[in-house]
C-alpha positions as CSV (number, residue, x, y, z in Angstrom):
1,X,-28.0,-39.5,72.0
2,X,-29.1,-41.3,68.9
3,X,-32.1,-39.8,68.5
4,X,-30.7,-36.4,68.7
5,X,-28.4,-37.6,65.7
6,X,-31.3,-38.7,63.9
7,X,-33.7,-35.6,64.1
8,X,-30.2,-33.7,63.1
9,X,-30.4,-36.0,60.1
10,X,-34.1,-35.3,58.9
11,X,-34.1,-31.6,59.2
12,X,-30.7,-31.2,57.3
13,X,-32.7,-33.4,54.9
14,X,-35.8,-31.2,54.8
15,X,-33.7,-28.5,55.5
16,X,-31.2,-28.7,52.0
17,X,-34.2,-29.7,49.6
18,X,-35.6,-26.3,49.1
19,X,-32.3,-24.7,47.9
20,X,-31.0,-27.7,46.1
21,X,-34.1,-28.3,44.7
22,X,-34.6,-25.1,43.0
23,X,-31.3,-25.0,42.1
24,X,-32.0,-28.2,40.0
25,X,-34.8,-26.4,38.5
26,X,-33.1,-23.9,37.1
27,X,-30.1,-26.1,36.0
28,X,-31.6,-28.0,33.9
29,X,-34.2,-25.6,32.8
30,X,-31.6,-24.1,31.3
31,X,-31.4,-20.7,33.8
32,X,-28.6,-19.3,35.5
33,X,-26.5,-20.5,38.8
34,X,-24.3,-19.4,40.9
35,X,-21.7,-22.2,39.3
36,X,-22.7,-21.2,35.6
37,X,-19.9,-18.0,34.9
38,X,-17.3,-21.0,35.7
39,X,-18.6,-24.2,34.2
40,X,-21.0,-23.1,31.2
41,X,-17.9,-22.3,28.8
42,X,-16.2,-25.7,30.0
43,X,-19.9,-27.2,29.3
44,X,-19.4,-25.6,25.9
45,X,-16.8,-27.3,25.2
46,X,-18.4,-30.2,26.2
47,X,-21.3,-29.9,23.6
48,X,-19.1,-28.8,20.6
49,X,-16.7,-32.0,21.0
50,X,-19.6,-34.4,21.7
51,X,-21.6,-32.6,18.8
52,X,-24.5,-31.8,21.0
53,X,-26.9,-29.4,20.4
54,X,-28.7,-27.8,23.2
55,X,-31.9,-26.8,21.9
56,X,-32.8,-30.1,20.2
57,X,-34.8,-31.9,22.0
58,X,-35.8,-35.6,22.2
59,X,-39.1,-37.6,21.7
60,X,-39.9,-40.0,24.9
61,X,-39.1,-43.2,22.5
62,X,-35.6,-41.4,21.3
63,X,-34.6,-40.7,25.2
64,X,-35.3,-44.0,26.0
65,X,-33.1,-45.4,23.5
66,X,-30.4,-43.0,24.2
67,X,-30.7,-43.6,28.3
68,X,-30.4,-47.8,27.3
69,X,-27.7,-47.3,24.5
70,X,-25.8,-45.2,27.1
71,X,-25.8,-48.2,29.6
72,X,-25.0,-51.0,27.7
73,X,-22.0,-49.1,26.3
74,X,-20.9,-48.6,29.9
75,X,-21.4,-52.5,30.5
76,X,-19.3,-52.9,27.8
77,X,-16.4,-50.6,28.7
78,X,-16.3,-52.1,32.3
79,X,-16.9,-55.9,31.0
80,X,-13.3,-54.8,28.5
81,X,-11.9,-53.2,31.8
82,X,-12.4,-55.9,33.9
83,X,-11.1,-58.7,31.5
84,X,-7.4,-57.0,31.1
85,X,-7.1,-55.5,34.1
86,X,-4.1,-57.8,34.5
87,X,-2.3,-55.7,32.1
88,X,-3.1,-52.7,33.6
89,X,0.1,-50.9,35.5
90,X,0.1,-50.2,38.6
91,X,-1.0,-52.0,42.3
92,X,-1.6,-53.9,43.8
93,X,0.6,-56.8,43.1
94,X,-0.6,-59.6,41.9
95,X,-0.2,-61.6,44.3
96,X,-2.9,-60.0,46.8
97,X,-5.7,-60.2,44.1
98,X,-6.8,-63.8,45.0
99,X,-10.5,-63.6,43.5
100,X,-10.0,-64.7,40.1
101,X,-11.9,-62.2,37.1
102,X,-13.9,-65.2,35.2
103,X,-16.2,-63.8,32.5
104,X,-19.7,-63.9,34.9
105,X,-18.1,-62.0,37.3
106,X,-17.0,-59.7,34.9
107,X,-20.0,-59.2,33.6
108,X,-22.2,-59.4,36.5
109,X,-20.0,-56.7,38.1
110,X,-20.2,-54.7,34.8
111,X,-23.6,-54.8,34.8
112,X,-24.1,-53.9,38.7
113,X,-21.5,-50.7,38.1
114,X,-23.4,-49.3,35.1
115,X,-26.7,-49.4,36.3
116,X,-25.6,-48.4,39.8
117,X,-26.2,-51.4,41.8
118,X,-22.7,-51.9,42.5
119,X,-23.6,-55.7,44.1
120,X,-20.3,-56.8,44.7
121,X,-20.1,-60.5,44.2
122,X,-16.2,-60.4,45.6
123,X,-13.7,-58.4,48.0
124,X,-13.0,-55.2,46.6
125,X,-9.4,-55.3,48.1
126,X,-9.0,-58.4,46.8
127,X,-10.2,-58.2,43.3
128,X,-9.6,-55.0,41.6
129,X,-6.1,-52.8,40.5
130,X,-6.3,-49.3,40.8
131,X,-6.5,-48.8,37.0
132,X,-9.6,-50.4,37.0
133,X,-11.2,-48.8,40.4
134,X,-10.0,-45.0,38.8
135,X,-10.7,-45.6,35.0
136,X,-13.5,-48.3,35.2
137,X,-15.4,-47.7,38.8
138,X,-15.2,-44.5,39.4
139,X,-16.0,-43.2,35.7
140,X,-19.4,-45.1,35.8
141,X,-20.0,-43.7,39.3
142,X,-20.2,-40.5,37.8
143,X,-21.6,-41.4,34.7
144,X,-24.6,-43.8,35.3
145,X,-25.6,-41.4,38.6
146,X,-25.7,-38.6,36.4
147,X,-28.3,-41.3,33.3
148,X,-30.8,-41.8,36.7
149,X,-30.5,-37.9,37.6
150,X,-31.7,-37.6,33.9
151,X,-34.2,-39.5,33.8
152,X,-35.8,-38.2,36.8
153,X,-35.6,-34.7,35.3
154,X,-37.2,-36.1,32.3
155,X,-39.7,-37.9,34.4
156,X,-40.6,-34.2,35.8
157,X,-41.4,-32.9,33.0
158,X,-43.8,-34.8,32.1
159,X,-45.9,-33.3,34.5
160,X,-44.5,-30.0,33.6
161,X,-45.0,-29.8,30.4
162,X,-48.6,-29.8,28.2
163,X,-49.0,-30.8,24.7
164,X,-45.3,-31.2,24.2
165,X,-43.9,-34.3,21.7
166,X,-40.3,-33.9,23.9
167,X,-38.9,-34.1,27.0
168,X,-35.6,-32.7,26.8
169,X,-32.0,-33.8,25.7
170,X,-30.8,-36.7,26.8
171,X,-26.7,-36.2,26.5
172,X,-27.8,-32.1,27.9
173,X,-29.2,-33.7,30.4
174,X,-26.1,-36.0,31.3
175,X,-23.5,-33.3,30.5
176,X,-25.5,-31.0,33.2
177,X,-25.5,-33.6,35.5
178,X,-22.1,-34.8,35.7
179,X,-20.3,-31.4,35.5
180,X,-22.7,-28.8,37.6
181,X,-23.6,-31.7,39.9
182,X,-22.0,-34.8,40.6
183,X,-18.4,-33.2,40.0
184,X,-18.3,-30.1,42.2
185,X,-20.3,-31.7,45.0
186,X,-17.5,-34.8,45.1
187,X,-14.8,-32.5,44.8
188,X,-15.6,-30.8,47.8
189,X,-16.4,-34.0,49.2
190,X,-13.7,-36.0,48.6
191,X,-11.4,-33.4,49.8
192,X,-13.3,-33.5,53.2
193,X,-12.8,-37.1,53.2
194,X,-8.9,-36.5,53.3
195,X,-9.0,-34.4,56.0
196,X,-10.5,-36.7,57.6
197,X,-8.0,-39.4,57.0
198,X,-9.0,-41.8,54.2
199,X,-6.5,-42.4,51.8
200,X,-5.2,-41.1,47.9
201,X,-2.6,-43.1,47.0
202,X,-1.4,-45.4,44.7
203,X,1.3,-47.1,47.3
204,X,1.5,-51.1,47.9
205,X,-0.3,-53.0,50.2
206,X,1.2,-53.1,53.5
207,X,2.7,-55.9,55.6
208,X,2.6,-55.9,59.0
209,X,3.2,-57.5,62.4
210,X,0.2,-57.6,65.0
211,X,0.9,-57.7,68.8
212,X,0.2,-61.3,68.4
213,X,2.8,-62.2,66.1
214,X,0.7,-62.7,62.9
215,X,1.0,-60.8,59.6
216,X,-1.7,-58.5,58.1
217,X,-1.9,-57.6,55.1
218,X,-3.1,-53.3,55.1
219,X,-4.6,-52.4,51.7
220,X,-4.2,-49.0,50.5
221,X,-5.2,-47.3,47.4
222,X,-7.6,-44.5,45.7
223,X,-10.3,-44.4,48.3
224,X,-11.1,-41.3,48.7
225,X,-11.5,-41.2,44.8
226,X,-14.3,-43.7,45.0
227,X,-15.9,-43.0,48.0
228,X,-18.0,-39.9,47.8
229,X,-19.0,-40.1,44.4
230,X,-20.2,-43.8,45.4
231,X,-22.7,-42.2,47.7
232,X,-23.5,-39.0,46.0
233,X,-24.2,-40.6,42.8
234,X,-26.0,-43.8,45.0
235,X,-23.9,-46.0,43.8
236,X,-22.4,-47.7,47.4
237,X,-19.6,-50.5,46.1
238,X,-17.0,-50.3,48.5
239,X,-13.4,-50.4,47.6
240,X,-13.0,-52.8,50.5
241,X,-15.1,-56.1,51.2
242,X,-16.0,-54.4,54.5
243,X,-17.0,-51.2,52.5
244,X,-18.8,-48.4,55.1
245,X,-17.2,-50.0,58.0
246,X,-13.6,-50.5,57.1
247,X,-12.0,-47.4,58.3
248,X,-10.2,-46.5,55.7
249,X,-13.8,-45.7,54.4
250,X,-15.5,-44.3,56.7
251,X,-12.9,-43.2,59.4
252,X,-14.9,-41.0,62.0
253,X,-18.8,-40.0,63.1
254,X,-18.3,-37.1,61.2
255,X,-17.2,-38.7,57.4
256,X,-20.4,-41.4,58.1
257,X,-22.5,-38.4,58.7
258,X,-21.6,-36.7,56.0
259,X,-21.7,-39.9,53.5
260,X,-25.2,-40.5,54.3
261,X,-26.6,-36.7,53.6
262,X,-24.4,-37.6,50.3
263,X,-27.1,-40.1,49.6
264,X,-30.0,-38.9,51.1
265,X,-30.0,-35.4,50.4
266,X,-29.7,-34.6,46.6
267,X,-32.9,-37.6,45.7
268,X,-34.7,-36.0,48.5
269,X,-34.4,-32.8,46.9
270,X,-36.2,-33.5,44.2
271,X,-39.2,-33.2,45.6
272,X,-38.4,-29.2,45.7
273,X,-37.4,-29.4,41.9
274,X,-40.7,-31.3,41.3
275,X,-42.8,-28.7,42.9
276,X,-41.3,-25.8,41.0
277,X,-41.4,-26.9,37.7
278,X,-44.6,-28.0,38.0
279,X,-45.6,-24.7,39.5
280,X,-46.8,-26.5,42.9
281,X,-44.8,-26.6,45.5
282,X,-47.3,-27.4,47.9
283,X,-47.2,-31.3,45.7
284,X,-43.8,-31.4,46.0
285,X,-43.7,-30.9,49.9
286,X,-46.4,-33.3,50.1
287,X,-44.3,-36.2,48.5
288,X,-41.0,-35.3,50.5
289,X,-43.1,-35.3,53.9
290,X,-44.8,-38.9,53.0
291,X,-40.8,-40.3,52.2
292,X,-40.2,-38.6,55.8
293,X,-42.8,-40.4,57.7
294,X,-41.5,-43.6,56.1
295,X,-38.6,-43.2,56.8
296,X,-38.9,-42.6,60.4
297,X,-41.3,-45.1,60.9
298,X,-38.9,-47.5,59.5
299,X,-36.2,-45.6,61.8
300,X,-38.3,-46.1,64.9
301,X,-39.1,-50.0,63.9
302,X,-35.8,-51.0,63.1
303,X,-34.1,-49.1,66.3
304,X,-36.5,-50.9,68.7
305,X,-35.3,-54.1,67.2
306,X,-31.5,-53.6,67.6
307,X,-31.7,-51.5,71.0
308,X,-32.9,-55.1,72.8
309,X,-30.5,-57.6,73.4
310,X,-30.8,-60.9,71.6
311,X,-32.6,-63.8,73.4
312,X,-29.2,-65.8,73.0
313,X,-27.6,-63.6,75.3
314,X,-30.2,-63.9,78.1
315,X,-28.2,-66.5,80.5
316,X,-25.2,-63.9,80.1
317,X,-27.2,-61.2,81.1
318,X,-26.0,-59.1,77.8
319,X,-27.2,-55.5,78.1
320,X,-26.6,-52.5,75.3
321,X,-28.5,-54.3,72.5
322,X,-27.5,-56.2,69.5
323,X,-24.1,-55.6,68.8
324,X,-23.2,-58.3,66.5
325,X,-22.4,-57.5,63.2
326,X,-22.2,-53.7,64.0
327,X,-18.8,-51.4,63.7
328,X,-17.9,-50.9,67.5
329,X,-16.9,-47.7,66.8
330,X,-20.4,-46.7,65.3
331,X,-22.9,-48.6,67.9
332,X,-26.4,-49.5,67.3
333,X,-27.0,-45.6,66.2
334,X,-25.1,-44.8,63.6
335,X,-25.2,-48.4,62.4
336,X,-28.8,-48.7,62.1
337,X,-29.2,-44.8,60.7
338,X,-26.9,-46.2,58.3
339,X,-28.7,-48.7,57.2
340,X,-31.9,-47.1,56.4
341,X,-30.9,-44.4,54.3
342,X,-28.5,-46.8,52.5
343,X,-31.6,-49.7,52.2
344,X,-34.0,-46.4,51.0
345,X,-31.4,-44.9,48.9
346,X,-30.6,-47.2,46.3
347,X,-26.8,-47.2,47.9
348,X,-25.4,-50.1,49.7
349,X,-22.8,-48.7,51.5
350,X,-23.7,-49.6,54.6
351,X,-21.3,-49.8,57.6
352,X,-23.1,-52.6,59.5
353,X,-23.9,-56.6,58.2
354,X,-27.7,-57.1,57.9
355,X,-27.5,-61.0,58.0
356,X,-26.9,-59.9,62.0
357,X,-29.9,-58.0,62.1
358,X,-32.3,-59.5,64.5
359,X,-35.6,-60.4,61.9
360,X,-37.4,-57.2,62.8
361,X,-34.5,-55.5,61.8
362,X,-34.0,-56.4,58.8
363,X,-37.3,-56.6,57.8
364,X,-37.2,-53.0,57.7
365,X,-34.6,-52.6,55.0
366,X,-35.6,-55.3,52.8
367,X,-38.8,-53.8,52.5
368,X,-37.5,-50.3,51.6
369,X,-35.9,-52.3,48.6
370,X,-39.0,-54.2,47.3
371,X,-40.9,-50.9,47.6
372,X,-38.5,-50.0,45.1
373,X,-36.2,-47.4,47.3
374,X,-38.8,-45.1,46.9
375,X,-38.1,-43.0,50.0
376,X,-35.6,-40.6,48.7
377,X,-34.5,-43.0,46.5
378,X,-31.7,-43.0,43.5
379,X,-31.1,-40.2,41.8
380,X,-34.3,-39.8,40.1
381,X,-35.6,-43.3,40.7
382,X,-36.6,-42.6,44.0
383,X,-38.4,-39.9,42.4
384,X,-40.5,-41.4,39.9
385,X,-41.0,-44.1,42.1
386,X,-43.3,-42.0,44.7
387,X,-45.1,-40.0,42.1
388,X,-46.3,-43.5,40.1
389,X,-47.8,-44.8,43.8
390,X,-49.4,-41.3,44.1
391,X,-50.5,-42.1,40.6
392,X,-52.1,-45.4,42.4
393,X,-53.6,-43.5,44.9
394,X,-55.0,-41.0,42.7
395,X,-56.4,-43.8,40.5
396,X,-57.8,-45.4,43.2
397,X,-59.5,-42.0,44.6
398,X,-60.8,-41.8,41.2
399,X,-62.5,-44.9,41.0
400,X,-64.1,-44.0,44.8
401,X,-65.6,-40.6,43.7
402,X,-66.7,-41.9,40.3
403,X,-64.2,-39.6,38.4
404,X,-61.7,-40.1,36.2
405,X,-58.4,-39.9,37.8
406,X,-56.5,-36.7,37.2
407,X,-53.1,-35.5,38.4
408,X,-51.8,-32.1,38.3
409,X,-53.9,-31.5,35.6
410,X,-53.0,-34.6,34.0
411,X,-55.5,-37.7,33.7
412,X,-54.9,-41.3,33.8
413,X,-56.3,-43.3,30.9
414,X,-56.6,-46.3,30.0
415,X,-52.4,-45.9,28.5
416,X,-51.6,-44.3,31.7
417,X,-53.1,-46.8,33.7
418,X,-51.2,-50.0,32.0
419,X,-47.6,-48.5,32.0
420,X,-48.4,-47.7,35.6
421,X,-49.8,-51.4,36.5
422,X,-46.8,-52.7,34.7
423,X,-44.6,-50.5,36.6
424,X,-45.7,-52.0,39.9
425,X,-46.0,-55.4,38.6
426,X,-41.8,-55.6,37.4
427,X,-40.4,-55.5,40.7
428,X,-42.7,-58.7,42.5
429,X,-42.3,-60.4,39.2
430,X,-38.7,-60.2,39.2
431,X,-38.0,-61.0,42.7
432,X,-40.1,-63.5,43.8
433,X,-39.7,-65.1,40.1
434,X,-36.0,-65.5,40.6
435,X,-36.6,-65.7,44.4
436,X,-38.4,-68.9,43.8
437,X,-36.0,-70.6,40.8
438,X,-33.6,-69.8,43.8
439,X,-35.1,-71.7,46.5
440,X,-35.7,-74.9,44.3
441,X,-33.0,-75.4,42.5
442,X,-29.7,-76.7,43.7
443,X,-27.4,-74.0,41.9
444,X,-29.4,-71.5,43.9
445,X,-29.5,-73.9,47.2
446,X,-25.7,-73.9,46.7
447,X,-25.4,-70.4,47.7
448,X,-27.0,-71.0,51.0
449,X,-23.3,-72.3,52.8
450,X,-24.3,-70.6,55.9
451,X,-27.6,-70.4,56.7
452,X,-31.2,-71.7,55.6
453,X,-34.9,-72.1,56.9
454,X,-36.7,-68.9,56.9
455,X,-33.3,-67.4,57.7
456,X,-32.0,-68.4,54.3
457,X,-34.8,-67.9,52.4
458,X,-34.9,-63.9,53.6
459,X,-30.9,-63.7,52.4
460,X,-32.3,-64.8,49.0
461,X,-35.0,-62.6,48.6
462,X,-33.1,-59.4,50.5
463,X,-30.2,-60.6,47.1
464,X,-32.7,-60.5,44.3
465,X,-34.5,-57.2,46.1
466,X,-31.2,-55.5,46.1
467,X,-30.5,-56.4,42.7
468,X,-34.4,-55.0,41.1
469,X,-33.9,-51.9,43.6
470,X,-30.4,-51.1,42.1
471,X,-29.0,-51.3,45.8
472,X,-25.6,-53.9,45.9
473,X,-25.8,-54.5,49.6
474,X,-26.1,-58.6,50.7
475,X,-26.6,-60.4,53.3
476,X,-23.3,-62.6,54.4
477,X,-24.6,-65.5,54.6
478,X,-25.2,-65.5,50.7
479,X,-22.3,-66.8,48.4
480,X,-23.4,-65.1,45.2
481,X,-19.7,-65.5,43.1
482,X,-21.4,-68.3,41.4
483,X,-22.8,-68.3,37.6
484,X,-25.9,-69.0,38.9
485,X,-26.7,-65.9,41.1
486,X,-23.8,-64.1,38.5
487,X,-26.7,-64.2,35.6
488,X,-29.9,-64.1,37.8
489,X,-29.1,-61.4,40.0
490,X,-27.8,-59.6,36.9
491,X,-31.2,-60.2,35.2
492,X,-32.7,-58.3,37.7
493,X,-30.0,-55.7,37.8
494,X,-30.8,-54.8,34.5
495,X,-35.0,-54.9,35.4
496,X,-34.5,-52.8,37.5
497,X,-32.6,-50.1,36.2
498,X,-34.1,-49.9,32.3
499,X,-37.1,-51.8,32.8
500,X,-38.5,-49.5,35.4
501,X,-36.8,-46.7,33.7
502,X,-38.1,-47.0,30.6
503,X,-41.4,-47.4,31.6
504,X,-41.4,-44.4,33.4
505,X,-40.0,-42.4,30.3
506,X,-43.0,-44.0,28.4
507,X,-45.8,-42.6,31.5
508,X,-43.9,-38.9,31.3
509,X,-44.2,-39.0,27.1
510,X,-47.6,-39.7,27.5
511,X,-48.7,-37.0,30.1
512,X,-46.2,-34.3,28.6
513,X,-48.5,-34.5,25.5
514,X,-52.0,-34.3,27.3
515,X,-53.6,-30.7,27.6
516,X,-53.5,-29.2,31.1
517,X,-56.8,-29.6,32.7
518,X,-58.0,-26.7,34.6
519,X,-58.6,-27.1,38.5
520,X,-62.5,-27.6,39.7
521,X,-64.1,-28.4,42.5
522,X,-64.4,-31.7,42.3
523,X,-60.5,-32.0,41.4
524,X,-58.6,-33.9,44.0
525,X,-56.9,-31.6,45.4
526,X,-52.6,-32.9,45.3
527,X,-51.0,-30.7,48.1
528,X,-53.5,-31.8,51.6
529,X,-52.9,-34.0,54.3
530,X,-55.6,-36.5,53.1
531,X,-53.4,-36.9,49.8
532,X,-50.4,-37.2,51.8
533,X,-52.6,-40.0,54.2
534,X,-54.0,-41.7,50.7
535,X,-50.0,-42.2,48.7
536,X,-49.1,-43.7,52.0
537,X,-52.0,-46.2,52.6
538,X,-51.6,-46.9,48.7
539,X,-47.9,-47.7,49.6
540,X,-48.3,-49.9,52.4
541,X,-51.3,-51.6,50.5
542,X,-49.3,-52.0,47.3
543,X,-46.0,-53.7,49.4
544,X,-48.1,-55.9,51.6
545,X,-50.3,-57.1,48.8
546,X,-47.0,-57.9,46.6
547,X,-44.5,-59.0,49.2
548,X,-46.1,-60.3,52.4
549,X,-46.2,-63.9,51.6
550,X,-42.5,-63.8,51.2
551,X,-42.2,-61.5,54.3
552,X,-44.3,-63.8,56.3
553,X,-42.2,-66.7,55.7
554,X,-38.9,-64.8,56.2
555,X,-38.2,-62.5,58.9
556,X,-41.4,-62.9,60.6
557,X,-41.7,-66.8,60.5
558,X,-38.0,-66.1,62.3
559,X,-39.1,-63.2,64.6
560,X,-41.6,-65.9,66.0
561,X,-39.9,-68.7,66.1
C-alpha cells in the first residue's frame, strides 16, 4: 500500500510541473494569468507605495545586494521580535513559556527564520506567543520563500537571456512572488487544513486530566496560520516541538499528503519554467527526471532500511519494521515519504525523528542535505543547485571531447568555471569545518547528552548539514540551545542561504551577458538520456568525493558495527 502512495506522489509531481511551471514563466515574465484581472491592481498598489518601478531592471551586483540587504533586515525584525515578545499581548501565559529568549537564541532563531532554515533550537509551544508566531514567523515565511523564489527566477535567466547587463527587479520579483504565489496557494491551503481539523485560535492552553490521573497541558494557538505557508514557502519550523507529527499539525493521511506536494511540487516545477524561458523544454525535463530518479532511489534505499525490523528486537521476534521514532498513526510509509521530500526539500517538517532511523536510513536524508537539497529543492535553490552540477558535468564532458564546455549556448570560462568550483566547494567547507571544531572541542562535545561514537558524530554532521542546506530538521540526540552550536550552526545558516546565493547570482550575470552560441554538431547536446546519465554520475561523484569520509565514519561505521 505504500508504494501505491508513493507512485501517486511522483506523478502528481511530474504531473503539476508543466502547468505550474509555465505559469511561472509567464508570471514573472511579466505576461498574463488567470489570477492577473484580480491581483495586478492590488500589485499596483504594491509598486506605487513601495516606489517600485517595474521596468527598471537590476545589474547581477545590485540584485545581490538587494536579495542580502533584504535578509539581514528580516534578521533584524525577528532578532527585535523575539527580544520583546514578553510585552507582546496575547497567549500564552507566561507561565507555559519555560524556554527562556537569551540573545543567541534570539538571534540564531532569527537567522534560521529569515533565511528559511527554521532550525529550531527550542519547543515551539514552549517558547513563542502568538504575536510573535503571526507578526514575526509567519511574515518571514512568506517573505524569505518568496527572496529564494527570486533568485531562482533570476538564476533562469541567466540562461535565458544573451548579452544582457540585468537580470530583472529584485523587489518585482518579490512582490510577484508573495502575492500571485505564496499568498493564494496558502490561502487555499490553509483553509484545507481547517477542515481538516488543525486549529485558528488565539485561546489558552488547556489543562487537562488523563485516564491516569496526571495533568496535560494541550497547547492551542494559530496553526493553521503557520503551517502551510511553512511548507509551501520550504520553510518547515513547527509551531510545536513535535512539528509534522503533533496532530494538531498534521491531523490525517490526507493534510500529510497534501503538506508534502506543498513542498515538493512548486521547486520541482521549475524545471518546466526553466525549459520555457530558455526555449528548451526538452532541458528542463531532463533536469526534473534526474531529481526523480534520486529521489526514488533514495525512496527505495531508505524504505528497505525501515521495512526490517531492528536487530535489538530479534529475541522478541518483532515483525512490521522499525517503528521507533515513527507517528503510529503514519507507519513506516508515510513516515519515511515524509522524510525524503522534507530532507530534499530544504523543509524540516518532518513527522518522524531521524535519530531513530536505523544508519541506512538516515544516511539517505543526510546526504540529500550535503548535496545541497538539490532534488527539488527550496524555492529556487533546488533549482540552481541541479543546473551548477549539470554545469560540472558539462565541464567535465568538455574536457573529454577536447572542447570548451558550452551550455545552452552558453560556455564556461575560466570566470564561469571558479564561481562554479567555489559553489561546490562552500557547502564541504562549511560542514565538515564546523563538523570538526564540533567533534574536538568540549562546547561542541557538550551537545552530545545522548549519544556518541559514530552515532554522535552523524547527529553532528546531519546539525551543520541542515544548517548549509537551509533545512531546520535535527536529530534528538543533539542539544543545540547552547551558544556554541547557537553561533556555529547560524554561521552556516547564513553560508548557506547568501553564500550559495550569491554566488549563483554572480554565475547567472556572467552568462546573461555572453552571446548565444549557435548549436553544431559537435555541441553536447542538453536534452538526451546520456546528459541525464552524465549530471547524475557528476552528482554522485561530486557527494562521494566531498562527504564520504564523514559518511564512512558515521552511519556506515554504525550500519556495520
Amino acid at each position: 500500500m505504500r508504494w501505491l502512495e508513493y507512485i501517486v506522489f511522483v506523478g502528481l509531481v511530474i504531473g503539476c510541473a508543466r502547468p505550474v511551471g509555465y505559469y511561472l514563466a509567464a508570471l514573472f515574465e511579466g505576461g498574463p494569468n488567470s489570477l492577473t484581472p484580480m491581483l495586478q491592481p492590488i500589485e499596483s498598489v504594491f509598486f506605487r507605495a513601495l516606489g517600485i518601478d517595474p521596468r527598471q531592471e537590476m545589474s547581477p551586483g545590485v540584485y545581490i545586494l538587494c536579495f542580502i540587504l533584504f535578509g539581514v533586515l528580516g534578521i533584524a525584525w525577528l532578532f527585535v521580535v523575539f527580544l520583546v515578545q514578553s510585552l507582546l499581548p496575547g497567549g500564552p501565559d507566561a507561565h507555559y513559556l519555560s524556554t527562556p529568549m537569551t540573545v543567541d537564541l534570539a538571534a540564531n532563531t532569527a537567522i534560521s527564520f529569515a533565511t528559511t532554515t527554521t532550525w529550531q533550537a527550542y519547543g515551539g509551544e514552549s517558547t513563542m506567543r502568538y504575536a510573535t508566531d503571526l507578526i514575526g514567523l509567519v511574515s518571514q515565511n512568506f517573505l524569505a520563500g518568496a527572496a529564494g523564489l527570486a533568485v531562482g527566477i533570476a538564476f533562469i535567466r541567466g540562461f535565458a537571456r544573451a548579452q544582457s547587463p540585468t537580470l530583472g527587479n529584485f523587489w518585482v520579483d518579490i512582490v510577484r512572488a508573495t502575492l500571485f504565489v505564496l499568498l493564494p496557494l496558502s490561502f487555499v491551503g490553509s483553509l484545507v487544513l481547517l477542515w481538516q481539523g488543525v486549529p485558528l485560535n488565539m485561546a489558552p492552553y488547556l489543562e487537562v486530566h488523563t485516564l491516569e490521573g496526571a495533568t496535560q497541558t494541550i497547547a492551542q494557538g494559530p496553526v493553521a496560520a503557520l503551517e502551510f505557508i511553512k511548507n509551501l514557502g520550504t520553510n518547515g519550523g513547527g509551531f510545536s516541538n513535535a512539528n509534522g507529527a503533533h496532530p494538531f499539525e498534521t491531523p490525517t493521511p490526507l493534510t500529510n499528503f497534501l503538506e508534502m506536494l506543498a513542498i515538493a511540487v512548486v521547486p520541482a516545477s521549475l524545471t518546466a519554467t526553466f525549459g520555457r524561458l530558455t526555449n528548451r523544454p526538452r532541458a528542463g525535463f531532463v533536469l526534473l527526471m534526474v531529481m526523480v530518479t534520486l529521489f526514488v532511489g533514495g525512496l527505495v534505499v531508505c524504505d528497505f532500511a525501515e521495512s526490517q525490523s531492528p536487530p535489538q528486537l530479534a529475541a522478541f521476534h518483532a515483525v512490521g519494521g522499525n517503528m521507533e521514532g515513527k507517528e503510529a498513526r503514519f507507519g513506516i510509509g508515510d513516515s519515511v515519504l515524509t522524510e525524503l521530500v522534507t530532507s530534499n526539500g530544504a523543509t524540516g517538517s518532518t513527522n518522524s525523528m531521524p535519530d531513530s532511523y536505523r544508519p541506512i536510513g538516515v544516511l539517505v536524508p543526510l546526504m540529500n542535505m550535503l548535496l545541497g537539497d538539490i532534488v527539488f529543492g527550496g524555492l529556487g535553490s533546488g533549482l540552481y543547485g541541479m543546473l551548477i552540477m549539470a554545469l560540472v558535468a558539462v565541464f567535465l564532458g568538455g574536457l573529454m571531447i577536447g572542447r570548451t564546455p558550452a551550455y545552452l549556448g552558453k560556455r564556461l570560462m575560466q570566470g564561469e568555471a571558479r564561481l562554479i568550483a567555489l559553489y561546490i566547494l562552500l557547502t564541504p567547507a562549511c560542514v565538515l569545518i564546523l563538523g570538526a571544531v564540533a567533534l574536538s572541542t568540549g562546547a561542541g562535545l557538550a551537545g552530545l547528552t545522548t549519544n556518541s561514537g559514530a552515532h554522535g558524530l552523524t547527529e553532528v554532521v546531519f546539525a551543520y548539514a541542515s544548517s548549509m542546506a537551509s533545512n531546520g530538521q535535527a536529530m534528538a540526540g543533539l542539544s543545540g540551545n547552547s551558544v556554541f552550536y547557537n553561533v556555529t550552526t547560524s554561521i552556516a545558516m547564513l553560508a548557506g542561504r547568501f553564500g550559495t546565493g550569491a554566488l549563483a547570482l554572480a554565475l547567472a550575470g556572467r552568462l546573461a551577458a555572453q552571446p548565444r552560441l549557435a548549436s553544431t554538431p559537435g555541441s553536447l547536446p542538453s536534452d538526451t538520456l546520456l546528459f541525464a546519465a552524465m549530471v547524475f554520475g557528476t552528482i554522485i561523484v561530486v557527494g562521494s568525493l566531498s562527504f564520504l569520509p564523514a559518511l564512512t565514519l558515521g552511519p556506515v561505521v554504525e550500519a556495520l558495527r
